[in-house]
N, CA, C and O atoms as a Tripos MOL2 file, in Angstrom:
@<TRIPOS>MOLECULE
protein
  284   283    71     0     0
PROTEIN
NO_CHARGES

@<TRIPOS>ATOM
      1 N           0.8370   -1.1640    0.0000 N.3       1 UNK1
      2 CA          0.0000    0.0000    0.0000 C.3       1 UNK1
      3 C           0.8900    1.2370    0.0000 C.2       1 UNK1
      4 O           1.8990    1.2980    0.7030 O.2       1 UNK1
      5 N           0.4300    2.3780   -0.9330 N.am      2 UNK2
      6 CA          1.3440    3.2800   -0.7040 C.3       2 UNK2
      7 C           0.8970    4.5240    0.3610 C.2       2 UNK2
      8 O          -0.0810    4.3490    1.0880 O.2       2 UNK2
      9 N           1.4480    5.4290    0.3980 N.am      3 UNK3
     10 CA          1.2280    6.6540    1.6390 C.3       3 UNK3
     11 C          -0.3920    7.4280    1.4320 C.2       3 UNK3
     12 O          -0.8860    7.9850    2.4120 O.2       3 UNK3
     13 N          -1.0250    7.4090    0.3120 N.am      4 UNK4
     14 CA         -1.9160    7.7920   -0.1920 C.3       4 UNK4
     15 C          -3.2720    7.2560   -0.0130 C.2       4 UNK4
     16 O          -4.3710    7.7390   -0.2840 O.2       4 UNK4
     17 N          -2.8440    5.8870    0.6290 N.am      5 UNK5
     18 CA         -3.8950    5.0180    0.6420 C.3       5 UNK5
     19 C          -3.4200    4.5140    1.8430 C.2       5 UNK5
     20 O          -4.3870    3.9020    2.2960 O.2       5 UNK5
     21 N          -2.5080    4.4120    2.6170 N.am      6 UNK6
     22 CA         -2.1820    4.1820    3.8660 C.3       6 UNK6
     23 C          -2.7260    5.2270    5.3290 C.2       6 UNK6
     24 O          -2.9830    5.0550    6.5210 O.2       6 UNK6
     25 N          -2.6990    6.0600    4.5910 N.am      7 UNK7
     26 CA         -2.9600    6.9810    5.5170 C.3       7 UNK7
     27 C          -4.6100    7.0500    5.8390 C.2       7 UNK7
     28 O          -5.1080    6.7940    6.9350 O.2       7 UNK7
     29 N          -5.2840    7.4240    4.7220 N.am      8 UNK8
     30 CA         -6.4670    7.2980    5.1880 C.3       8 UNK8
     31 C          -7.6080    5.9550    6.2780 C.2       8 UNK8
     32 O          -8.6140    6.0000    6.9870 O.2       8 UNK8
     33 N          -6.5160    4.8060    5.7340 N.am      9 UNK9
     34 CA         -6.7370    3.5120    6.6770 C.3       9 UNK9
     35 C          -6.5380    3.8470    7.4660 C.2       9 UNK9
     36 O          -7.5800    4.2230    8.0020 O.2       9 UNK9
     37 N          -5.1660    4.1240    8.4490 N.am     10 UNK10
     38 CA         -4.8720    4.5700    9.5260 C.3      10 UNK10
     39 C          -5.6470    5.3140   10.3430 C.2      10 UNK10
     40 O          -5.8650    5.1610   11.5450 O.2      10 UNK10
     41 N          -6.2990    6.6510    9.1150 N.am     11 UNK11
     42 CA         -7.2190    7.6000    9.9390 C.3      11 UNK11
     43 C          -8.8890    6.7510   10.5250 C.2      11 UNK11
     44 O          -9.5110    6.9430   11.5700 O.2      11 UNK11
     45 N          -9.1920    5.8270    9.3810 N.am     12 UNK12
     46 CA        -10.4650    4.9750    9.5140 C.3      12 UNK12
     47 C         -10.0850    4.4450   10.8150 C.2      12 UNK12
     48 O         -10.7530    4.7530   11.8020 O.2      12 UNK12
     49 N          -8.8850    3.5300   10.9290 N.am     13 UNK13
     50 CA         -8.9390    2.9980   12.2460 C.3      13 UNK13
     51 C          -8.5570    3.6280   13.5010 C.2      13 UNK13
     52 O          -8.7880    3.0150   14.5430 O.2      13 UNK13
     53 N          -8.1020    4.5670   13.5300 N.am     14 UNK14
     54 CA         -7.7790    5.7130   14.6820 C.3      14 UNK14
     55 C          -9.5090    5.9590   15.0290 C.2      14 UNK14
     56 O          -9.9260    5.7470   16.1680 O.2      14 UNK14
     57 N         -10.0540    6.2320   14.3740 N.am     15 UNK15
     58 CA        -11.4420    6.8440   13.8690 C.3      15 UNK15
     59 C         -12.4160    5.4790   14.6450 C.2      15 UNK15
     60 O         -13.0900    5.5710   15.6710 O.2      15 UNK15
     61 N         -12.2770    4.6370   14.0490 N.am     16 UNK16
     62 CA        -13.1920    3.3420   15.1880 C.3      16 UNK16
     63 C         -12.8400    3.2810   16.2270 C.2      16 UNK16
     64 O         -13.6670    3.4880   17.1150 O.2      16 UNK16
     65 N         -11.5800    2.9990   16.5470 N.am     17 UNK17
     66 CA        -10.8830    2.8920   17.9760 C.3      17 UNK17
     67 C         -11.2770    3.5720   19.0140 C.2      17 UNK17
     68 O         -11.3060    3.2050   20.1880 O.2      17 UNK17
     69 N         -11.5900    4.6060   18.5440 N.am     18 UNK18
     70 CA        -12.0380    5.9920   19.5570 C.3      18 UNK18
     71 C         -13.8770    5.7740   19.7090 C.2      18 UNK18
     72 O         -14.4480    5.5190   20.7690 O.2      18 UNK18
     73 N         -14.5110    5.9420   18.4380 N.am     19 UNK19
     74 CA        -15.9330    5.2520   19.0220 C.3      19 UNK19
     75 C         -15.9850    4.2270   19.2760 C.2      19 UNK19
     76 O         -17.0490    4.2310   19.8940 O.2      19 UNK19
     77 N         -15.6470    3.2340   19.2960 N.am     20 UNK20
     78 CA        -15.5550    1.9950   19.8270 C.3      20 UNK20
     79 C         -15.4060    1.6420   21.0460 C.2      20 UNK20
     80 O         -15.9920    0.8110   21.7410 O.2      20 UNK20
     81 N         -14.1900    2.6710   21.3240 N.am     21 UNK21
     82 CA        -13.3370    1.8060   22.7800 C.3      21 UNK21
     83 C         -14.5020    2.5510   23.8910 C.2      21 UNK21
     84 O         -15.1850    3.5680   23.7700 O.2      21 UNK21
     85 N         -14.3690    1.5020   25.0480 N.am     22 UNK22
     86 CA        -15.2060    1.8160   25.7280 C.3      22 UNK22
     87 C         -14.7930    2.8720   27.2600 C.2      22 UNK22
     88 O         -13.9050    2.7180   28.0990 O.2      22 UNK22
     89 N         -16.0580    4.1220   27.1080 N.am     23 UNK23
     90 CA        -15.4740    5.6210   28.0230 C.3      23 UNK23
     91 C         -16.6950    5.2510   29.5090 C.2      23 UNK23
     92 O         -17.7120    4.5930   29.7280 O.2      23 UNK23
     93 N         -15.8950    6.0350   30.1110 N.am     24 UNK24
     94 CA        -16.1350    6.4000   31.5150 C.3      24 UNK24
     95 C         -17.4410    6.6540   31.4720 C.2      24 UNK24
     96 O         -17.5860    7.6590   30.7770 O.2      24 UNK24
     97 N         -18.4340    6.2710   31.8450 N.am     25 UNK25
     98 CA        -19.8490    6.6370   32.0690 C.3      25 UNK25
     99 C         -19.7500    8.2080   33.3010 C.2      25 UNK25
    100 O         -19.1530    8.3470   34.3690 O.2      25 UNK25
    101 N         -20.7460    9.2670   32.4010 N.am     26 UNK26
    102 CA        -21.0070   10.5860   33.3530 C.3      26 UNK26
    103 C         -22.1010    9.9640   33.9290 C.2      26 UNK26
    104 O         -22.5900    9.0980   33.2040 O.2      26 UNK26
    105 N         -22.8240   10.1810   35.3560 N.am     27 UNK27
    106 CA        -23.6570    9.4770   35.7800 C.3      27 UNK27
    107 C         -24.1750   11.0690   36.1430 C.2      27 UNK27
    108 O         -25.2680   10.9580   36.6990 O.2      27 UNK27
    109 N         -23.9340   11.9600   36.0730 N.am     28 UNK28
    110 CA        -24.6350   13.3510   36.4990 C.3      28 UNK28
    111 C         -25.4020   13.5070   35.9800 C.2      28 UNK28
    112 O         -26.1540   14.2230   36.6420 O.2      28 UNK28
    113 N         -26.1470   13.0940   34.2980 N.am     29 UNK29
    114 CA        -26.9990   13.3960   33.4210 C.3      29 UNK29
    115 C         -28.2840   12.5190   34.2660 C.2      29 UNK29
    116 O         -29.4290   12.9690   34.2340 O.2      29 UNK29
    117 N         -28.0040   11.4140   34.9090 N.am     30 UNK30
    118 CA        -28.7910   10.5230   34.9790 C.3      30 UNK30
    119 C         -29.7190   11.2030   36.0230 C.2      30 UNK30
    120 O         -30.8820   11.4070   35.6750 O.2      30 UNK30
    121 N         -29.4300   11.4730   36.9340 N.am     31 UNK31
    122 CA        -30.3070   11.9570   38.5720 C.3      31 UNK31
    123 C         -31.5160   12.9180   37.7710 C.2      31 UNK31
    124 O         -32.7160   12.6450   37.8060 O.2      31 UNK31
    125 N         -30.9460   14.0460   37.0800 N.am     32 UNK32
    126 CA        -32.0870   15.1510   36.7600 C.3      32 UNK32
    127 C         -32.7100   14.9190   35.4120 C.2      32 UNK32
    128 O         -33.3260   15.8800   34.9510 O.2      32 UNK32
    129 N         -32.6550   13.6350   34.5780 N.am     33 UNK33
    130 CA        -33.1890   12.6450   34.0750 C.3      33 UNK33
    131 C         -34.5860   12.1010   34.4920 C.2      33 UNK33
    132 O         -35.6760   12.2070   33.9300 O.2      33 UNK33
    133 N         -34.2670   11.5630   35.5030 N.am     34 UNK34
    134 CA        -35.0750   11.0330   36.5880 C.3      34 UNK34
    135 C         -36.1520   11.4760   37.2820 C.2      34 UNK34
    136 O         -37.2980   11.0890   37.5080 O.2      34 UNK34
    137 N         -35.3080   12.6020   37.6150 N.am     35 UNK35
    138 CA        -36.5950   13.6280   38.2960 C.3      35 UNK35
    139 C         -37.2380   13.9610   37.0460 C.2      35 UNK35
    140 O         -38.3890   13.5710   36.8500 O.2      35 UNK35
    141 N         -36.5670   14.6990   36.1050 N.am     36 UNK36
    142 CA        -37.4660   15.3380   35.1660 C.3      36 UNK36
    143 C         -39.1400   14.1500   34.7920 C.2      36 UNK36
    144 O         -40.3320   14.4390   34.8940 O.2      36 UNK36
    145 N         -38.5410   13.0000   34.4140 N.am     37 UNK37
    146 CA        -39.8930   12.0780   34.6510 C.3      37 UNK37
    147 C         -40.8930   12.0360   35.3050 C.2      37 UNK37
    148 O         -42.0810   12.3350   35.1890 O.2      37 UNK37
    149 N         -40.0980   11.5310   36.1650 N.am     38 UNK38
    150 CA        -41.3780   11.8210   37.7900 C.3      38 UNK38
    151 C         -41.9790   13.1970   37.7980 C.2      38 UNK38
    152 O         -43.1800   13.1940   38.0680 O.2      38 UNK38
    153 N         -41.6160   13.9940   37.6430 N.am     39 UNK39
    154 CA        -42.5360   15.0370   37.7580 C.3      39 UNK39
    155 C         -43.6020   15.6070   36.4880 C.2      39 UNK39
    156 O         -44.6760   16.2000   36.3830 O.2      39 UNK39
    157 N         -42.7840   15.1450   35.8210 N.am     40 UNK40
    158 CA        -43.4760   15.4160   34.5100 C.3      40 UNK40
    159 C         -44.9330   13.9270   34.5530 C.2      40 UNK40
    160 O         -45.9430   13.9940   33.8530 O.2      40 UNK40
    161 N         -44.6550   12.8440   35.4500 N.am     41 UNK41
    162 CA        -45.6190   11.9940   35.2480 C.3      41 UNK41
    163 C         -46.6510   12.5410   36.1650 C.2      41 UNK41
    164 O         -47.8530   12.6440   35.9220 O.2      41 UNK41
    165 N         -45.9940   12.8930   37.3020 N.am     42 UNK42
    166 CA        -47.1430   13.6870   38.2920 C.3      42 UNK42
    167 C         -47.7430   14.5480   38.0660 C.2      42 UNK42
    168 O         -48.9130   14.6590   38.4330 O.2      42 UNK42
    169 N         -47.1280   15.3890   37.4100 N.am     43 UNK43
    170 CA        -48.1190   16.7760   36.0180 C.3      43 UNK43
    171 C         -49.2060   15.8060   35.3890 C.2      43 UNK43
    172 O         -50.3900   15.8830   35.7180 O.2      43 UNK43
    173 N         -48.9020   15.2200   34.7970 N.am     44 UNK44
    174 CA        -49.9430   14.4810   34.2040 C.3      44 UNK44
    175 C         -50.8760   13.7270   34.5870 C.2      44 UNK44
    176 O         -51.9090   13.4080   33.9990 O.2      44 UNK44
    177 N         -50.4350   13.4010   35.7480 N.am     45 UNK45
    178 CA        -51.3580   12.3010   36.9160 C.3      45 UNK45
    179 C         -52.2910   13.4840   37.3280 C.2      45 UNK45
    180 O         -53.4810   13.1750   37.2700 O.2      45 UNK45
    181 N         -51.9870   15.0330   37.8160 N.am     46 UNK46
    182 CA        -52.7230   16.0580   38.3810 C.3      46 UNK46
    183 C         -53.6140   16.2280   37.4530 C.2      46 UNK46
    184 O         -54.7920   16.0380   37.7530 O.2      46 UNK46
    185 N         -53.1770   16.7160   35.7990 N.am     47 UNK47
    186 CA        -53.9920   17.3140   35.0680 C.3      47 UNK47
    187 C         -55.3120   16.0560   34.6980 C.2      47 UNK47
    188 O         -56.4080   16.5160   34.3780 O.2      47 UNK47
    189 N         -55.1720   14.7120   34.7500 N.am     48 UNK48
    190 CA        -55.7230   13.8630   34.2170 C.3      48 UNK48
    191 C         -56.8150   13.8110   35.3510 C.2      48 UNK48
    192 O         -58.0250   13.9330   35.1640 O.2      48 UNK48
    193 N         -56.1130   13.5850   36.6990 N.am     49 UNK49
    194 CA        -57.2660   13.7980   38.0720 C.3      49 UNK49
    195 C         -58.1320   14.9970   37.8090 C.2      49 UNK49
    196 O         -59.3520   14.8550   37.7230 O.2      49 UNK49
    197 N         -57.4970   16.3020   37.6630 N.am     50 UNK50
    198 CA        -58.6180   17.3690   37.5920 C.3      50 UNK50
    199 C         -59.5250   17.4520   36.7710 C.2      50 UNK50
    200 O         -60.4430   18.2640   36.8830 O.2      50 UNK50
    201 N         -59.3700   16.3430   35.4960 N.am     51 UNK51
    202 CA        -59.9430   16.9580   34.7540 C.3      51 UNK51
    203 C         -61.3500   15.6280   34.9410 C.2      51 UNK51
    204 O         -62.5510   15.8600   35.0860 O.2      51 UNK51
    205 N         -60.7430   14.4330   34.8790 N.am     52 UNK52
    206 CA        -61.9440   13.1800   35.0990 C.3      52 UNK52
    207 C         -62.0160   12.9210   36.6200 C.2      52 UNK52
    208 O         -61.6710   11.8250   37.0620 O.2      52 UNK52
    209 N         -62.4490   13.8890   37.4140 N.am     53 UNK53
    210 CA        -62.2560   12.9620   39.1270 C.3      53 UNK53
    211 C         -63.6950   12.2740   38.9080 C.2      53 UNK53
    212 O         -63.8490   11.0570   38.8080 O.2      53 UNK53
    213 N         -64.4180   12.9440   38.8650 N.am     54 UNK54
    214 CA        -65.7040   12.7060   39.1030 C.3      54 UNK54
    215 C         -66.0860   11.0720   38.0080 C.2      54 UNK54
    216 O         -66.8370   10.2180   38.4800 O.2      54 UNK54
    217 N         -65.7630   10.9750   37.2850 N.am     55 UNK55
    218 CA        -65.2900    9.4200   36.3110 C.3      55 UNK55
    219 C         -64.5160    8.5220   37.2980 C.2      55 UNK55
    220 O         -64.8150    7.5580   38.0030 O.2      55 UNK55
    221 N         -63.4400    9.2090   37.0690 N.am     56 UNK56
    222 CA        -62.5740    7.8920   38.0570 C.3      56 UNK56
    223 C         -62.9880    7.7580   39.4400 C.2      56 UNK56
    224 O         -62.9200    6.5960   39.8420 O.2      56 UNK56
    225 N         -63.3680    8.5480   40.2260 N.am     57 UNK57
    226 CA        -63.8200    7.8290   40.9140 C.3      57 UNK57
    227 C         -64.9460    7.0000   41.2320 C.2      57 UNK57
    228 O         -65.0610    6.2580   42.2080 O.2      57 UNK57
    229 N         -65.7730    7.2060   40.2960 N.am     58 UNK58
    230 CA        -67.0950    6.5290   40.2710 C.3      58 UNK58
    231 C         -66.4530    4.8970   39.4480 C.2      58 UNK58
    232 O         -66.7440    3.8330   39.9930 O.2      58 UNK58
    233 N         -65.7900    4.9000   38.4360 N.am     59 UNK59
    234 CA        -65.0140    3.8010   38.4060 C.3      59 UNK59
    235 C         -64.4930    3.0850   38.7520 C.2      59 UNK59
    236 O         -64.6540    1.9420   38.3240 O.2      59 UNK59
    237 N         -63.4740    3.4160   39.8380 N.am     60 UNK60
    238 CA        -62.9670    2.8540   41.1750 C.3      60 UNK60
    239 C         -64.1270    2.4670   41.5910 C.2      60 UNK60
    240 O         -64.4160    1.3700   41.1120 O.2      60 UNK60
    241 N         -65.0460    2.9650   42.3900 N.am     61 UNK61
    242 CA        -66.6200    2.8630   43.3610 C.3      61 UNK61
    243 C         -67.1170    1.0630   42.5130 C.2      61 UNK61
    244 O         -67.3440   -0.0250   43.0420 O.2      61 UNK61
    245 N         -67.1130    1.4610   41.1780 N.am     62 UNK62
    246 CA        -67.7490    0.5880   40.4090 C.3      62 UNK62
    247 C         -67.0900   -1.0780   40.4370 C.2      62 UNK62
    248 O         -67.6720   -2.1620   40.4810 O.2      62 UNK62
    249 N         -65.6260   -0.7240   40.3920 N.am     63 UNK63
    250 CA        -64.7910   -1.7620   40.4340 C.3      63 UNK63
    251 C         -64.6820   -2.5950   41.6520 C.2      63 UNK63
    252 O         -64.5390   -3.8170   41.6650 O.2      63 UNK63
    253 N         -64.7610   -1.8390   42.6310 N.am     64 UNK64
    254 CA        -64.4110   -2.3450   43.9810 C.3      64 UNK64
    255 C         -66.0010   -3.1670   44.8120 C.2      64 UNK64
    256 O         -66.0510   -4.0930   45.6220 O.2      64 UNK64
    257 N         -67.3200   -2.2040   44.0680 N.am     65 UNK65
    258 CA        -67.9940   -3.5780   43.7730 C.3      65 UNK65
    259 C         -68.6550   -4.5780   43.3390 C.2      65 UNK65
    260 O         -69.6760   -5.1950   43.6420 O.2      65 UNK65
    261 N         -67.4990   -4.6210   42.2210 N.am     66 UNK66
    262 CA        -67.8180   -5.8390   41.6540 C.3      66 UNK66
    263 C         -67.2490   -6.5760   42.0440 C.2      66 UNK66
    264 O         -67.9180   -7.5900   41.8430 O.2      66 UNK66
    265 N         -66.0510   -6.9520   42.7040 N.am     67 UNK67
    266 CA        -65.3920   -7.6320   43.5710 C.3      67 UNK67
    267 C         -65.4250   -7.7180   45.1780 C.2      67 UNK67
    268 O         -64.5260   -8.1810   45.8800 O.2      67 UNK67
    269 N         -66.8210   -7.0980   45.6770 N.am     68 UNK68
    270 CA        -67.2520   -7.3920   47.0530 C.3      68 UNK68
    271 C         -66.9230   -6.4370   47.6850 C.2      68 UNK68
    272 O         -67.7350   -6.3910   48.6090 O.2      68 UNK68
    273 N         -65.9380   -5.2740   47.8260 N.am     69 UNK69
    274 CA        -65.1910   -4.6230   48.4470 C.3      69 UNK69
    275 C         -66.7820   -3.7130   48.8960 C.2      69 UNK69
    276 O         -67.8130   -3.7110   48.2230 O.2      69 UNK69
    277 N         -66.5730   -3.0790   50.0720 N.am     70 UNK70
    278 CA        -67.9080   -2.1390   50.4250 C.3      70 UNK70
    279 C         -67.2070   -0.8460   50.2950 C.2      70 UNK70
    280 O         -65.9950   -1.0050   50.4440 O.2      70 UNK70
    281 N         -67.5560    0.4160   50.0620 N.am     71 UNK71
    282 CA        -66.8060    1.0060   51.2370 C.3      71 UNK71
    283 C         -67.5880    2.6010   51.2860 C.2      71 UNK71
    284 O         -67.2530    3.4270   52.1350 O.2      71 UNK71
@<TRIPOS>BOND
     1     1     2 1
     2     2     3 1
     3     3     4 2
     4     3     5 am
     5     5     6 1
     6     6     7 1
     7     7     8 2
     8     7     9 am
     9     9    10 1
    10    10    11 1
    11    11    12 2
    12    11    13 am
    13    13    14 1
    14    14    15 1
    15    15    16 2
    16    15    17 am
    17    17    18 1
    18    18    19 1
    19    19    20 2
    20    19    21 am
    21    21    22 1
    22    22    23 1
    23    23    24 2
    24    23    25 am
    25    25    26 1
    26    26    27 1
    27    27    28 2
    28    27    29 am
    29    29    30 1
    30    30    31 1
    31    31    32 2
    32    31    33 am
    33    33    34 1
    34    34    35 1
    35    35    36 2
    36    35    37 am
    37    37    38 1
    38    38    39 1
    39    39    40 2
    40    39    41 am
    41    41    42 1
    42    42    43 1
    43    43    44 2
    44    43    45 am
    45    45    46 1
    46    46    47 1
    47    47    48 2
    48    47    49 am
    49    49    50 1
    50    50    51 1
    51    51    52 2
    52    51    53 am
    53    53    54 1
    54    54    55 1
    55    55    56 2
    56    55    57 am
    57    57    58 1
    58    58    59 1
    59    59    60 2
    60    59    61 am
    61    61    62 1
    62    62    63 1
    63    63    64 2
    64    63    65 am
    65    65    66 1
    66    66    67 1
    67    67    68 2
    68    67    69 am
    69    69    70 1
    70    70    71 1
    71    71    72 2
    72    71    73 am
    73    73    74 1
    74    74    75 1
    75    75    76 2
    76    75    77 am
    77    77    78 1
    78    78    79 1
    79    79    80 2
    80    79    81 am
    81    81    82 1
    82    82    83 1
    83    83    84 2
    84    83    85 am
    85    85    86 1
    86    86    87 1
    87    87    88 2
    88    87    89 am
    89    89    90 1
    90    90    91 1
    91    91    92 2
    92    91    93 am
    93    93    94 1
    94    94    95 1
    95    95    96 2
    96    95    97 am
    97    97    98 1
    98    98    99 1
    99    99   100 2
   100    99   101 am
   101   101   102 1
   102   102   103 1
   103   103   104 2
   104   103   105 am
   105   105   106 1
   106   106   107 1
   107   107   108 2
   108   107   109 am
   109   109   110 1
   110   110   111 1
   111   111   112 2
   112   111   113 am
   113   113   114 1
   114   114   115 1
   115   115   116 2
   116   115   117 am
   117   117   118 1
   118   118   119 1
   119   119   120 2
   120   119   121 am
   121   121   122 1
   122   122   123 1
   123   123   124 2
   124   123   125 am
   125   125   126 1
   126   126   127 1
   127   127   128 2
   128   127   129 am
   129   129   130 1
   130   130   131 1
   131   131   132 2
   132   131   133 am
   133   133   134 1
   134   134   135 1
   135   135   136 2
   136   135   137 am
   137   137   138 1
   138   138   139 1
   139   139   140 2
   140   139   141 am
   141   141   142 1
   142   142   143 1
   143   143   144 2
   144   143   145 am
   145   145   146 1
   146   146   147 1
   147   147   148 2
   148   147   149 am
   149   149   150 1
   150   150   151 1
   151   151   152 2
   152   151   153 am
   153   153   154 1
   154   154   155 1
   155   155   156 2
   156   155   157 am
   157   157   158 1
   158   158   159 1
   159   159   160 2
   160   159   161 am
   161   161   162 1
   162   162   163 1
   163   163   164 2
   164   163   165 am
   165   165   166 1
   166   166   167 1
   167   167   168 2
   168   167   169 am
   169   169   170 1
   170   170   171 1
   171   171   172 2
   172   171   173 am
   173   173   174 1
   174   174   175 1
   175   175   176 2
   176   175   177 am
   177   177   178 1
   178   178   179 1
   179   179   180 2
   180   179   181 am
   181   181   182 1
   182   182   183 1
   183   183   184 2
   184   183   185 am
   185   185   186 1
   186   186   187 1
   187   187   188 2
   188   187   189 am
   189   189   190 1
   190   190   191 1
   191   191   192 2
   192   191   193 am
   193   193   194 1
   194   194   195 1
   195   195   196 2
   196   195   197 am
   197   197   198 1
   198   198   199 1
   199   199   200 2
   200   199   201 am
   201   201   202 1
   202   202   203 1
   203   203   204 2
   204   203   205 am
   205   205   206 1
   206   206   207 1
   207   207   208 2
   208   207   209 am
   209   209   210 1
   210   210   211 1
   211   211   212 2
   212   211   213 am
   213   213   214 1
   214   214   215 1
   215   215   216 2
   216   215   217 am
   217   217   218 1
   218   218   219 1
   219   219   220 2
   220   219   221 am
   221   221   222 1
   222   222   223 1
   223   223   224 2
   224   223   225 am
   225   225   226 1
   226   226   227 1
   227   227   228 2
   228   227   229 am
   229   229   230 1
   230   230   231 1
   231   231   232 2
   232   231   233 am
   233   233   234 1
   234   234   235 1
   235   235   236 2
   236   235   237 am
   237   237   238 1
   238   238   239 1
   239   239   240 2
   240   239   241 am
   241   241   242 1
   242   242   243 1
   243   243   244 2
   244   243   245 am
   245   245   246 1
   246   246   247 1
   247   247   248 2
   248   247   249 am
   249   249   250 1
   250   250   251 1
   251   251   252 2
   252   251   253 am
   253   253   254 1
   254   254   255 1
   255   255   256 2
   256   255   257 am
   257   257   258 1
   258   258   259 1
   259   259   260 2
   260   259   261 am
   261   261   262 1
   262   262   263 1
   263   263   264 2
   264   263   265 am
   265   265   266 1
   266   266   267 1
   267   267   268 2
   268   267   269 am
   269   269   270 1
   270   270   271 1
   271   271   272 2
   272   271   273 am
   273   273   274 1
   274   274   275 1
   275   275   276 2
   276   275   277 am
   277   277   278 1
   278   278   279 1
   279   279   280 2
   280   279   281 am
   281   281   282 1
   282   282   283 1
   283   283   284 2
@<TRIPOS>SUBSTRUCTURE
     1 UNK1         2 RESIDUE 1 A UNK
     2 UNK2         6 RESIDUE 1 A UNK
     3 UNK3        10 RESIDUE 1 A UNK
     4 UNK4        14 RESIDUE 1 A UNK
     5 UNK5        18 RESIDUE 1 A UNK
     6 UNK6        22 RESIDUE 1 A UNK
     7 UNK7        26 RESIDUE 1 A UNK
     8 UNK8        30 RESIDUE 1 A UNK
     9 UNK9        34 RESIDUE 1 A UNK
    10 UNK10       38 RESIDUE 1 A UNK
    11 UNK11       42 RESIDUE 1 A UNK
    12 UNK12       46 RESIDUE 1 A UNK
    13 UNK13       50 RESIDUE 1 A UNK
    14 UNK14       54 RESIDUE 1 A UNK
    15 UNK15       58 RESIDUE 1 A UNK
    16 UNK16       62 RESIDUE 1 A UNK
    17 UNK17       66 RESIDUE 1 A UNK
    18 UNK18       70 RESIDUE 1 A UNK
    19 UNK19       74 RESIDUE 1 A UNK
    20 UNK20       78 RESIDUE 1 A UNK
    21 UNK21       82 RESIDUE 1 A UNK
    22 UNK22       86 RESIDUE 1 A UNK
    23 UNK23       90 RESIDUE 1 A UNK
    24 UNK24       94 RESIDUE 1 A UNK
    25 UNK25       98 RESIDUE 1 A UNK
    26 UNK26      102 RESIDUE 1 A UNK
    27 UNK27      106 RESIDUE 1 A UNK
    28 UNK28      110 RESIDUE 1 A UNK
    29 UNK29      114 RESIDUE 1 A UNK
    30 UNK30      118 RESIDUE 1 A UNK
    31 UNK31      122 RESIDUE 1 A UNK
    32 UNK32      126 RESIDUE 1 A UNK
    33 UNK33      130 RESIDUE 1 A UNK
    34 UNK34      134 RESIDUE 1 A UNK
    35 UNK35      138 RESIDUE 1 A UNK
    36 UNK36      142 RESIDUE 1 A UNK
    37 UNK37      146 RESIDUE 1 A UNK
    38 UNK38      150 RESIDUE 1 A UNK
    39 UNK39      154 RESIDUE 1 A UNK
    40 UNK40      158 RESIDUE 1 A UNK
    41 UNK41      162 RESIDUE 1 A UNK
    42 UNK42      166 RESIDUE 1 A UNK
    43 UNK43      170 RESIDUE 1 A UNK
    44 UNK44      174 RESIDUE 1 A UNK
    45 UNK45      178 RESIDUE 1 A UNK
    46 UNK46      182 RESIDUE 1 A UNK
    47 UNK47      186 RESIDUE 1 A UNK
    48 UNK48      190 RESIDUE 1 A UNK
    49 UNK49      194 RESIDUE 1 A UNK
    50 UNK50      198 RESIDUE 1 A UNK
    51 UNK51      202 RESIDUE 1 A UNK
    52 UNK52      206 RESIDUE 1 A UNK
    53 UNK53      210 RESIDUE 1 A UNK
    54 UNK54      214 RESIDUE 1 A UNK
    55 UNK55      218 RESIDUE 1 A UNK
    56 UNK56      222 RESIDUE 1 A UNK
    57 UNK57      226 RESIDUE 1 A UNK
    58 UNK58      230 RESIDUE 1 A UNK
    59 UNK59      234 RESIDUE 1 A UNK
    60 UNK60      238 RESIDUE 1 A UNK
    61 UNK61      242 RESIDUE 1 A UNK
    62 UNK62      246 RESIDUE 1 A UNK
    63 UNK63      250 RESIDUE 1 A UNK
    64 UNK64      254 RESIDUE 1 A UNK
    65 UNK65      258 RESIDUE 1 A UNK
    66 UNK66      262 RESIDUE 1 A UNK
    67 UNK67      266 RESIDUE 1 A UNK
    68 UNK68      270 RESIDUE 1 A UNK
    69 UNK69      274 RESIDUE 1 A UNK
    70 UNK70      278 RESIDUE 1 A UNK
    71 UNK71      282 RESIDUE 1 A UNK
């Protein structure tokens, strides 16, 4: 192979080596990840309660007895 065509191989495999090889995990992204979910599910748990309570809970009511529950 000559320098012309050597080189760019070299660069290809310099080039995998580096995405490839395996890096240090940042674990800082992960925590406010996390939260961001949860709260964003509880937003949604609020807006979904305010908007059907009067449904869901008569649903619940409905469910609980059909399976004997009194309450």
């Amino acid at each position: 192979m000559n320098d012309l065509t050597a080189a760019p191989m070299r660069a290809l495999a310099c080039l995998h080596a580096a995405v490839t090889a395996p890096r240090e995990r940042d674990e800082r992204g992960d925590v406010p990840g996390w939260v961001m979910i949860t709260v964003m599910t509880a937003a949604l748990v609020a807006i979904i309660w305010g908007v059907a309570e009067d449904q869901l809970v008569s649903l619940l009511e409905s469910a609980l007895q059909s399976v004997g529950v009194k309450g």
